[in-house]
DOLO-153408 format. One record per residue (C-alpha): x, y, z; residue number from 1; chain. Coordinates in Angstrom, 3 decimals. Layout:
REM residues N
PT         px         py         pz   num   chaine
PT          X          Y          Z   NUM        A
...
END
This chain:
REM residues 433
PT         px         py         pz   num   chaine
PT   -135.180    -87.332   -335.027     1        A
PT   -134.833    -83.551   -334.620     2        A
PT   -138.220    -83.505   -333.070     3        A
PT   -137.739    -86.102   -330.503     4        A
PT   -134.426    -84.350   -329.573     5        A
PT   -136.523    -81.080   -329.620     6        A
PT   -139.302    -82.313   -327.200     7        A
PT   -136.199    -84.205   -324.745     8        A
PT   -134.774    -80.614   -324.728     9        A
PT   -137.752    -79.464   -323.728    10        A
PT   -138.593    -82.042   -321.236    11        A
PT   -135.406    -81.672   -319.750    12        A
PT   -136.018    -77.668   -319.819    13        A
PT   -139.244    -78.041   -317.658    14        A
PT   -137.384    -79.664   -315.140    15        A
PT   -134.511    -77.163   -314.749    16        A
PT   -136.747    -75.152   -311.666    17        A
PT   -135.791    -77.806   -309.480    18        A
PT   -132.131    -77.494   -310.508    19        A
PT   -132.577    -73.940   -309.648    20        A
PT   -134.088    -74.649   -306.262    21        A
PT   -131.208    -76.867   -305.882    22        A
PT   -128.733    -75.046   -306.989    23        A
PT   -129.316    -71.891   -305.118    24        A
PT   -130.275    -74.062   -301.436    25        A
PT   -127.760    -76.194   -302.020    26        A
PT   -125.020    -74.738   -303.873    27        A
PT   -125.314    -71.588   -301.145    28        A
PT   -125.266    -73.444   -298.373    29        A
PT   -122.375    -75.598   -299.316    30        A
PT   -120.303    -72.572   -300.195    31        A
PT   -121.308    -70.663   -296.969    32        A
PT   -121.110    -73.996   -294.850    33        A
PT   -124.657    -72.991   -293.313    34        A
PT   -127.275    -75.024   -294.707    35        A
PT   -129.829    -72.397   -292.951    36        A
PT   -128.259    -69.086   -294.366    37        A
PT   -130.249    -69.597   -297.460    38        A
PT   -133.882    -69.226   -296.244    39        A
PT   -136.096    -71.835   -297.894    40        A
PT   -138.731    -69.529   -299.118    41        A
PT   -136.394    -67.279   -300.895    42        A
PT   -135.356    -70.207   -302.748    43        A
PT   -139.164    -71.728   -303.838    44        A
PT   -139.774    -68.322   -304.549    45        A
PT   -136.795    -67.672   -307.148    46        A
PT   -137.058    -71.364   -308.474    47        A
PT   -141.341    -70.344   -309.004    48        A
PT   -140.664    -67.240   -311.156    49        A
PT   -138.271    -69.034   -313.140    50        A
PT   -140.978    -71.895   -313.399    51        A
PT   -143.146    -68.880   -314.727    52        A
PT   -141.230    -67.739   -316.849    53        A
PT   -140.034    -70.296   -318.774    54        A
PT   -143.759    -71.541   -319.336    55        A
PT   -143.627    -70.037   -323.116    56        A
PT   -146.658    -72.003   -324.623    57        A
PT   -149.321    -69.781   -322.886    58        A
PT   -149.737    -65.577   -322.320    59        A
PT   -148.202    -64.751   -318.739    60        A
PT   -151.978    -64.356   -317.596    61        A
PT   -152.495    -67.699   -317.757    62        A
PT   -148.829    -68.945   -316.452    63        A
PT   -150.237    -67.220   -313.146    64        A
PT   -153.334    -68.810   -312.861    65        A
PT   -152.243    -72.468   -314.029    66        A
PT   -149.252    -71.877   -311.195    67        A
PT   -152.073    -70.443   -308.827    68        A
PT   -154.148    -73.280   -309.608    69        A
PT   -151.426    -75.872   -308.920    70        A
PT   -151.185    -73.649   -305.502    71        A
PT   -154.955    -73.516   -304.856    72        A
PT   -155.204    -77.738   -305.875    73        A
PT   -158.039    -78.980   -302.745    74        A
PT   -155.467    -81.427   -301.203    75        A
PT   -152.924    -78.266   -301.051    76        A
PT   -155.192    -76.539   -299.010    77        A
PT   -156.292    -79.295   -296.875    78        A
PT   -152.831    -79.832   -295.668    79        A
PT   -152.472    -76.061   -294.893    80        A
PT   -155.670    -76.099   -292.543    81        A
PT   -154.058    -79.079   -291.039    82        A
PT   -150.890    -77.229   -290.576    83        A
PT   -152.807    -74.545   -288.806    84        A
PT   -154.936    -76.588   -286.678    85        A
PT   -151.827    -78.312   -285.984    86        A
PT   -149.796    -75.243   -285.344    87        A
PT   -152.404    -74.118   -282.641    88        A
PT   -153.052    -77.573   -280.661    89        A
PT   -149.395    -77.707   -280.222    90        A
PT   -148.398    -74.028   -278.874    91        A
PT   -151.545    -74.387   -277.072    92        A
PT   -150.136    -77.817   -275.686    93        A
PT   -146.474    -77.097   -274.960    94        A
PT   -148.273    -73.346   -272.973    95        A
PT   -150.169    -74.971   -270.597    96        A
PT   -146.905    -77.136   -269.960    97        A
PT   -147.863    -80.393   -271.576    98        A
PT   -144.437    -81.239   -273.136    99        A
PT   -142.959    -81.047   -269.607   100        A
PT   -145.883    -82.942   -268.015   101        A
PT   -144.538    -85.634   -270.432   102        A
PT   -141.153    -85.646   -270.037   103        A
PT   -142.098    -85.854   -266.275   104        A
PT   -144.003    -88.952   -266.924   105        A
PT   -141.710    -90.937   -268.775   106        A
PT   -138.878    -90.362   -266.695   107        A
PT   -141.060    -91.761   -263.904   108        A
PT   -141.716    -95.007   -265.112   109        A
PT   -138.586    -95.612   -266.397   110        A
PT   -136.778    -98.966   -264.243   111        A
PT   -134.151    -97.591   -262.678   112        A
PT   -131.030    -99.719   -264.153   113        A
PT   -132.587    -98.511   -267.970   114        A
PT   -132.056    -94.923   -267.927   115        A
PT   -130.485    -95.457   -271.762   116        A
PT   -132.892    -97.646   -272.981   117        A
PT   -135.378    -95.864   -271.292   118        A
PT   -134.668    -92.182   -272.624   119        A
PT   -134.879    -93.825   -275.959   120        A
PT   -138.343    -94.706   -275.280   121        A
PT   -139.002    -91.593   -273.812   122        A
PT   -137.905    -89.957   -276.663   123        A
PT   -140.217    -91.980   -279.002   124        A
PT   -143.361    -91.293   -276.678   125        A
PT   -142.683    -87.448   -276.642   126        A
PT   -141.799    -87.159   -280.297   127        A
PT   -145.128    -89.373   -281.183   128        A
PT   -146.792    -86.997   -279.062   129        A
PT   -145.809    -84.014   -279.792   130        A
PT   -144.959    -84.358   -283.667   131        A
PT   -141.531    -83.122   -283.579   132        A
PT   -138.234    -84.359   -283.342   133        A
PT   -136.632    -80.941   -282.902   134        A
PT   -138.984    -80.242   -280.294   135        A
PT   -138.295    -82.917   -278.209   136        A
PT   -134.642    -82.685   -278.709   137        A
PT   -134.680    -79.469   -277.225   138        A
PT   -136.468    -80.856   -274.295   139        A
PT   -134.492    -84.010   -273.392   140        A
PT   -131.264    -82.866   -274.711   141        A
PT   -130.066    -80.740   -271.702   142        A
PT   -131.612    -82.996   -268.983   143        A
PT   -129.576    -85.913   -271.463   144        A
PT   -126.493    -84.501   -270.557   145        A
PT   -126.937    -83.409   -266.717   146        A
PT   -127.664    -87.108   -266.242   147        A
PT   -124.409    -88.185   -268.619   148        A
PT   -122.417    -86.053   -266.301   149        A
PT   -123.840    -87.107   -262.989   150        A
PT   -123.449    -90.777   -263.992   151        A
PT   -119.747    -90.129   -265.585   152        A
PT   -121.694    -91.583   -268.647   153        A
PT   -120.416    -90.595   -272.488   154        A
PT   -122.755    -87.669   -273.274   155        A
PT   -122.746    -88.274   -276.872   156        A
PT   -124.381    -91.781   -276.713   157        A
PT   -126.789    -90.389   -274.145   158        A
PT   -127.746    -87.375   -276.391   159        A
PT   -127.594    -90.113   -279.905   160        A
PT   -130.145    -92.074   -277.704   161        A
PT   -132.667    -89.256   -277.413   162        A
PT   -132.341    -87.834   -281.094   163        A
PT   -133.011    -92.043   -282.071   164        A
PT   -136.138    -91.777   -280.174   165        A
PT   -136.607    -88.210   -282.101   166        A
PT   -136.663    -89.342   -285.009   167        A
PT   -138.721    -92.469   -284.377   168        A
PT   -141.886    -89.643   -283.195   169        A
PT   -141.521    -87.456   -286.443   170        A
PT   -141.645    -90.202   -288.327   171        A
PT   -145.271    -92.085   -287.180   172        A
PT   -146.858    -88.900   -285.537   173        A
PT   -150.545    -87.859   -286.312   174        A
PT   -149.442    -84.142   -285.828   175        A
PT   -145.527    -84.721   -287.615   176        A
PT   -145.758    -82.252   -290.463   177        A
PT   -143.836    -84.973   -292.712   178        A
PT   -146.991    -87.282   -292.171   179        A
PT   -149.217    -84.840   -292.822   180        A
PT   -147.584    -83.923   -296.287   181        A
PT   -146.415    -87.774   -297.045   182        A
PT   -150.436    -89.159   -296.651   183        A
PT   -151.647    -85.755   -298.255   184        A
PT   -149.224    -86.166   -301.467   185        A
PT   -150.091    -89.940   -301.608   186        A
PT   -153.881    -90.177   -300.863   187        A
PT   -154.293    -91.935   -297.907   188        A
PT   -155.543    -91.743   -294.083   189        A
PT   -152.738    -90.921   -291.314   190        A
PT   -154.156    -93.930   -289.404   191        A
PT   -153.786    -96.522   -292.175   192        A
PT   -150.154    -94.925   -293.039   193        A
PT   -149.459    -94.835   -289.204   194        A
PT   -149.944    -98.735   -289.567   195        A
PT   -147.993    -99.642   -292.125   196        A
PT   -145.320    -97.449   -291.144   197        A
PT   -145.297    -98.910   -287.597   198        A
PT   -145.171   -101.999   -289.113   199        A
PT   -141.829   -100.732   -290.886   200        A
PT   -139.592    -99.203   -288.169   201        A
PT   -141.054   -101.428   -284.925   202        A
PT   -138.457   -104.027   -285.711   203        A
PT   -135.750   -101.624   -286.197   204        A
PT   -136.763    -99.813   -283.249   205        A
PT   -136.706   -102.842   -280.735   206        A
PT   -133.241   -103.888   -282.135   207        A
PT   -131.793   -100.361   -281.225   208        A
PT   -133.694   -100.627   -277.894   209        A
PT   -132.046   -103.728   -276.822   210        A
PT   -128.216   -102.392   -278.256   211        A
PT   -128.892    -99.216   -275.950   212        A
PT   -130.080   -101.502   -273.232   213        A
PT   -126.538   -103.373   -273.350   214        A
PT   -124.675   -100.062   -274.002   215        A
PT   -126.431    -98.604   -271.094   216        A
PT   -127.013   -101.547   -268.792   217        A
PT   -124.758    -99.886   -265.790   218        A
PT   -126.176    -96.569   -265.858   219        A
PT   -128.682    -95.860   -263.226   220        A
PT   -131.522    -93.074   -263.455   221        A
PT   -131.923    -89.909   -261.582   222        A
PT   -133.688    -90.414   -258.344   223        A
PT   -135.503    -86.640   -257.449   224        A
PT   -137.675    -86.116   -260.018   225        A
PT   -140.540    -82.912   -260.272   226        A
PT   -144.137    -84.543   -259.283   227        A
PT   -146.266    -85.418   -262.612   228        A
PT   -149.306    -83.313   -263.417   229        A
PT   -151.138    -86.239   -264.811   230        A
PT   -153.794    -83.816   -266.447   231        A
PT   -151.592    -82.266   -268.229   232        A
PT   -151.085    -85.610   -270.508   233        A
PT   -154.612    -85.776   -271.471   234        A
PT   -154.239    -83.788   -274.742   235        A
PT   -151.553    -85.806   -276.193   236        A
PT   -153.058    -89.477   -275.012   237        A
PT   -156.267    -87.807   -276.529   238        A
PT   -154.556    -87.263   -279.951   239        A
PT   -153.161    -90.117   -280.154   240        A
PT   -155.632    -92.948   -279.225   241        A
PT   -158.498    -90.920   -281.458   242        A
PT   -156.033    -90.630   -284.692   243        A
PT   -155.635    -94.497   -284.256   244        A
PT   -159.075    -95.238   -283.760   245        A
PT   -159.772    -93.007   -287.677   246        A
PT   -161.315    -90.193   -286.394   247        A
PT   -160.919    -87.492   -288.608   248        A
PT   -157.167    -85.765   -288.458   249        A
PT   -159.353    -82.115   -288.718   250        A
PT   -161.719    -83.059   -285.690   251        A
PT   -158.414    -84.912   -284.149   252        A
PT   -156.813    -81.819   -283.357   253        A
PT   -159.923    -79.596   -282.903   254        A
PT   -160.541    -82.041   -279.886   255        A
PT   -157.175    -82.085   -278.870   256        A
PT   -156.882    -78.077   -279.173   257        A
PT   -160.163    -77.784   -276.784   258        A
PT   -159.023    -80.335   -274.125   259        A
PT   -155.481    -78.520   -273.928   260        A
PT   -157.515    -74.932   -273.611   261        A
PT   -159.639    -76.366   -271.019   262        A
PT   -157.132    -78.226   -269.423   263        A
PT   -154.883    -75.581   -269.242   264        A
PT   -157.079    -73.212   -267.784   265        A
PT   -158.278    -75.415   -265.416   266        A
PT   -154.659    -75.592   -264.166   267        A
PT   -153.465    -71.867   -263.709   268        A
PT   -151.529    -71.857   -267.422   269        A
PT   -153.596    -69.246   -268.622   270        A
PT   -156.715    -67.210   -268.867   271        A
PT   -159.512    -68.147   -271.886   272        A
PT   -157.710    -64.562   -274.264   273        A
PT   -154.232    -66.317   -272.765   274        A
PT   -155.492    -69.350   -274.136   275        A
PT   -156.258    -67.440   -277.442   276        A
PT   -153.378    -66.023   -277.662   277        A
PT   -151.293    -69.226   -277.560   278        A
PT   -153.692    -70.128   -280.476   279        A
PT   -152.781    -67.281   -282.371   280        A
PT   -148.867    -67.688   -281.373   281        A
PT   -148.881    -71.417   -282.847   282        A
PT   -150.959    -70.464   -286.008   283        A
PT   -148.481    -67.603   -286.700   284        A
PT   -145.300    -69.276   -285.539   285        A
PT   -142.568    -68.795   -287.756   286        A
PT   -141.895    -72.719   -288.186   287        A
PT   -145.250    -72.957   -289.473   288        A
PT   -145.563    -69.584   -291.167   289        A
PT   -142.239    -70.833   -293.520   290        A
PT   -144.043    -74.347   -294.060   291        A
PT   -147.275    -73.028   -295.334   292        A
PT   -145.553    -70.221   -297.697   293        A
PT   -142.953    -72.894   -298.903   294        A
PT   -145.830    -75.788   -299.677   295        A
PT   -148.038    -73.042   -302.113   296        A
PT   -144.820    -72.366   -303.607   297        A
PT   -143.704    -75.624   -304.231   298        A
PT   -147.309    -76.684   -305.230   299        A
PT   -147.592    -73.833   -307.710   300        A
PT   -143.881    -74.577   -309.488   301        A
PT   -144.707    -78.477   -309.695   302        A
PT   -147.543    -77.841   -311.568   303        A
PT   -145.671    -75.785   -313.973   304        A
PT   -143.410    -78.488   -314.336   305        A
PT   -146.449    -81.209   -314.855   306        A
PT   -147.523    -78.513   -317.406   307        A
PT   -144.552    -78.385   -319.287   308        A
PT   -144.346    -82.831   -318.959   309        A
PT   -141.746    -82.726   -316.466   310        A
PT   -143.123    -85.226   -314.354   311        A
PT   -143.957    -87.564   -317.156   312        A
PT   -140.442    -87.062   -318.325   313        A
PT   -138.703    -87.636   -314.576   314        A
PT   -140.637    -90.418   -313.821   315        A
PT   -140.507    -91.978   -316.882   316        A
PT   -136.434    -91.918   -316.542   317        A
PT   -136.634    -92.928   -313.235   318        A
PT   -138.888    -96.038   -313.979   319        A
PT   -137.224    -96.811   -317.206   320        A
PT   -135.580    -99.696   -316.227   321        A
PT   -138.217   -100.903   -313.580   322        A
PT   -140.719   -103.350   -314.105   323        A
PT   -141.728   -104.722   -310.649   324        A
PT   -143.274   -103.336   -307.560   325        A
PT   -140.233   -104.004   -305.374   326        A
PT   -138.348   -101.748   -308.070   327        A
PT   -140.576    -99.012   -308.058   328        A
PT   -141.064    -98.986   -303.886   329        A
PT   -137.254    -98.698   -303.911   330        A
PT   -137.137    -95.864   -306.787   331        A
PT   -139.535    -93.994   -303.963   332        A
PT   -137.348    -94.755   -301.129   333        A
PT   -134.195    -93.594   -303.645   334        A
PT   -135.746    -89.965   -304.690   335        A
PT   -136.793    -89.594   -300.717   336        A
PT   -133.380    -89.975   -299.512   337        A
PT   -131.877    -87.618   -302.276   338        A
PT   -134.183    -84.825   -301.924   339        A
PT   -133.157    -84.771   -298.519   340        A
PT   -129.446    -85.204   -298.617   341        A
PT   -129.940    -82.654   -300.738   342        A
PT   -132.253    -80.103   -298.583   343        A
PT   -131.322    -81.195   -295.166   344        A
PT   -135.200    -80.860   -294.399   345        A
PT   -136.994    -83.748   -294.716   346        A
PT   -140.620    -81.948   -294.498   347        A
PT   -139.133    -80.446   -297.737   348        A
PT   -137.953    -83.704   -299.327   349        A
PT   -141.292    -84.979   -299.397   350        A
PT   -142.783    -81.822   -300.661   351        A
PT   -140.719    -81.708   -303.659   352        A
PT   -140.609    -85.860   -304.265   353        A
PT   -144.646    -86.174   -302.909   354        A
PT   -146.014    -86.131   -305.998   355        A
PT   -143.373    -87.739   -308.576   356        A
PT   -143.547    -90.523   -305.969   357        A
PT   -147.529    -91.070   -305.998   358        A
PT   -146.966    -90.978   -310.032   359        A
PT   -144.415    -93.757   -309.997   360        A
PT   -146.575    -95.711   -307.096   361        A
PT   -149.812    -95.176   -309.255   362        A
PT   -148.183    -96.492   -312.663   363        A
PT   -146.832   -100.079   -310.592   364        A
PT   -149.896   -100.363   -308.199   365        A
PT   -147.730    -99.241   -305.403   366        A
PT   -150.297    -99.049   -301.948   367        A
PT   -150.317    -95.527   -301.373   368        A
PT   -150.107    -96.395   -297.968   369        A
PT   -146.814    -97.863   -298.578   370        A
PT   -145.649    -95.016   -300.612   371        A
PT   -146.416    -92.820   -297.982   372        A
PT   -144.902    -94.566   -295.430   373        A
PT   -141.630    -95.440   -297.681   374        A
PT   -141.053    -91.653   -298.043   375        A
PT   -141.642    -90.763   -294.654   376        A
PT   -139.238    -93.406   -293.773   377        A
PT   -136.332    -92.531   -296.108   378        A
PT   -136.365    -88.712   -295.426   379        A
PT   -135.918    -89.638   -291.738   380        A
PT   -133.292    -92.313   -292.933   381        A
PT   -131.416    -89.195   -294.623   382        A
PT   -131.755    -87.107   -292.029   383        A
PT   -129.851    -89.261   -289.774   384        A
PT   -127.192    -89.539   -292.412   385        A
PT   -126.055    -85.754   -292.286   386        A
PT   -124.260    -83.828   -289.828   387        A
PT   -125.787    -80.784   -291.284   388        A
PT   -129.382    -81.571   -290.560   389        A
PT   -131.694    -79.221   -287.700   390        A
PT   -131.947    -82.145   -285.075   391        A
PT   -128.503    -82.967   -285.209   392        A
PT   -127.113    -79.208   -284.842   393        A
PT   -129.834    -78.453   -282.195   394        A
PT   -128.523    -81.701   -280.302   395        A
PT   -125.031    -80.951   -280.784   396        A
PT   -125.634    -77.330   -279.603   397        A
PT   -127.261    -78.135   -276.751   398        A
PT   -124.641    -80.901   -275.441   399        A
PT   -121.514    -78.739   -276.814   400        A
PT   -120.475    -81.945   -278.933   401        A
PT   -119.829    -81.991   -282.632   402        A
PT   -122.525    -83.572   -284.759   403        A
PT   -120.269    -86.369   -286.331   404        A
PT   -119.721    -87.397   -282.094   405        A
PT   -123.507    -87.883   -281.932   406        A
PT   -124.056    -89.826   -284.971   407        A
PT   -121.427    -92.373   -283.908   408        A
PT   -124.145    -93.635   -281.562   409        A
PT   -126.814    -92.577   -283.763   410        A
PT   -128.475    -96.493   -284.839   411        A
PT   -131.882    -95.625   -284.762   412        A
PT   -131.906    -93.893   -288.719   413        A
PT   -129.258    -96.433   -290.276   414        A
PT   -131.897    -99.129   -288.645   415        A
PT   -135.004    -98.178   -289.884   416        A
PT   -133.600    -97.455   -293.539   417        A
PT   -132.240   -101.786   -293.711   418        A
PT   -135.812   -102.544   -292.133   419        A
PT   -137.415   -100.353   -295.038   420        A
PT   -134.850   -102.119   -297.163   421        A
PT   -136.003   -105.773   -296.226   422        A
PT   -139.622   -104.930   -296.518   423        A
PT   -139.540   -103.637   -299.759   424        A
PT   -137.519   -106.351   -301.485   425        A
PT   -139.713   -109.277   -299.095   426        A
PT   -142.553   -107.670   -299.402   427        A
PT   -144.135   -106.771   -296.492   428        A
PT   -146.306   -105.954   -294.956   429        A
PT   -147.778   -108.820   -297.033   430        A
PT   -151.626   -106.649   -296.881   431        A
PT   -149.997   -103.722   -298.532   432        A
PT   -147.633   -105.456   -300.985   433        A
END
């Protein structure tokens, strides 16, 4: 008996770095009301030394390579030179003026008595392209809320109707740094995730395209708009159609990163060392600098805690009392939407919950295509949830509104977490179930 209590203790013991991490991001930031005073590497870095250091059953020597190993692991690092090629195509991209070309273009073909509807699905288009729902918040916010104000429409349903549309992007996106980490952490293609996933939120997307297209049925679009530089578009349509079709996500962006050079030069945007440089600029970008540092980090201190049985332990307790599928698919979609609550980043929630997740999905047979897509799908749910998350704040700065005004309108998250819902307790898609 004392043994058993001994190794629970001790279970419970190699778990305590992610209290830390918790504790000190989340604890700080509730205290200072800032959930980005407490920089996120800081926090991986202090939670990894205690990891370290609490790893008592091997000399210190040997702590640092196991943690170095869990760092180094192949699937780590494949993510990272994702993150970089990723990093480059889109600085490169959004240089040479591609993000504009695109808001441009889907302002064009929207029908002119569907401006709300229709930002919506601009929204969705730029965020799929682009792979970023801050991004293209801080692109169609402020044109969101010159048109409000020209068409005496309420801003904050205008501005809820483009972060939607965010969120639906960074959520299915070949280049979204939560898809990248979700079908990394899971083993599985992007393009097989992207389908299941699309599967997922398409339902929940068309119902919040239809509310906005009531909501919005007497506002009327803007009617001077800038010309389109049609060849400007290429890189993204590129991305996308040759991530769908399975080409390889490495030799998806390389192709995307050359077209975007070329293009770019071949339109005045740069020189070929300007061109370089805007390389360089999205490889070393701060965004993506943070993301790299905090994934070794967080790679390293979970395999401490897999060391010590920590993992065993969690997802033991968390499956305890599960013994279907359906159960464990909703344990996923559970941990997903803590870790964010919790982190108000959901690139981070699936970080942390990535791998207890594929452990859960592995012991019930869960697809890890569904896995993937669950998490991906319940860190965006969360994210939607809390005022204190980046795309609300950016959105909320940008239209001078309060968050809590935005989410009012805000239908898209709250949608595609009851369509997750239904598909995991109905089973479907019926291929992955």
């Amino acid at each position: 008996m004392s043994n058993s209590s001994s190794w629970s203790n001790h279970q419970w013991m190699s778990l305590s770095p992610l209290a830390v991490f918790l504790m000190l991001y989340l604890a700080v930031s509730i205290i200072l009301n800032d959930f980005y005073k407490m920089p996120l590497t800081v926090a991986f870095l202090v939670s990894s030394i205690y990891a370290i250091a609490i790893t008592r059953h091997m000399p210190l020597p040997n702590r640092i390579t196991r943690f170095s190993e869990g760092a180094g692991n192949r699937d780590v690092l494949l993510m990272i030179w994702i993150f970089v090629l990723a990093g480059a195509f889109a600085h490169t991209a959004k240089t040479m003026g591609a993000i504009d070309a695109t808001v441009n273009l889907t302002l064009h073909v929207l029908p002119d008595n569907m401006l709300l509807p229709g930002l919506f699905l601009a929204a969705c288009f730029i965020s799929l392209s682009v792979g970023t729902s801050v991004g293209t918040v801080v692109a169609l916010t402020p044109m969101a809320v010159g048109v409000a104000q020209q068409t005496g429409s309420s801003v904050p349903l205008i501005v809820a109707a483009v972060v939607g549309g965010a969120f639906f992007g960074d959520n299915l996106s070949f280049i979204s740094d939560t898809t990248i980490i979700a079908t990394q952490t899971q083993g599985c293609q992007m393009r097989d995730k992207f389908l299941v996933n699309f599967r997922i939120v398409l339902p929940a997307a068309l119902v919040v395209l239809c509310l906005y297209l009531v909501l919005g049925f007497d506002i009327q679009a803007p009617t001077s708009l800038p010309e389109v530089e049609w060849g400007k578009v290429i890189p993204y349509v590129t991305v996308l159609v040759t991530a769908v079709m399975g080409l390889n996500v490495m030799l998806v962006l390389l192709l995307g990163l050359v077209l975007a050079g070329f293009i770019g030069m071949l339109y005045g945007s740069f020189d070929l060392w300007g061109w370089l440089a805007a390389m360089a600029d999205g490889i070393l970008d701060r965004d993506m600098d943070e993301l790299i540092i905090v994934t070794l980090l967080s790679a390293g201190m979970l395999e401490l805690i897999r060391e010590n049985g920590g993992m065993d332990y969690l997802a033991g307790l968390i499956t305890r009392k599960i013994g279907s599928k359906r159960g464990a698919e909703l344990s996923i979609g559970a941990l997903a939407l803590m870790a964010d609550i919790c982190t108000a980043n959901n690139t981070v929630a699936i970080i942390t919950t990535g791998p207890i997740a594929k452990d859960i999905a592995s012991r019930f047979g869960v697809d890890p295509r569904k896995s993937a897509s669950i998490l991906d799908t319940f860190s965006c749910l969360g994210q939607g949830l809390i005022p204190y998350g980046a795309q609300l704040l950016m959105a909320a700065a940008l239209a001078n509104l309060v968050p809590t005004q935005i989410m009012a309108y805000l239908f898209y998250p709250i949608a595609i977490g009851i369509s997750a819902l239904l598909c995991i307790v109905f089973r479907f898609p019926r291929k992955y179930s």
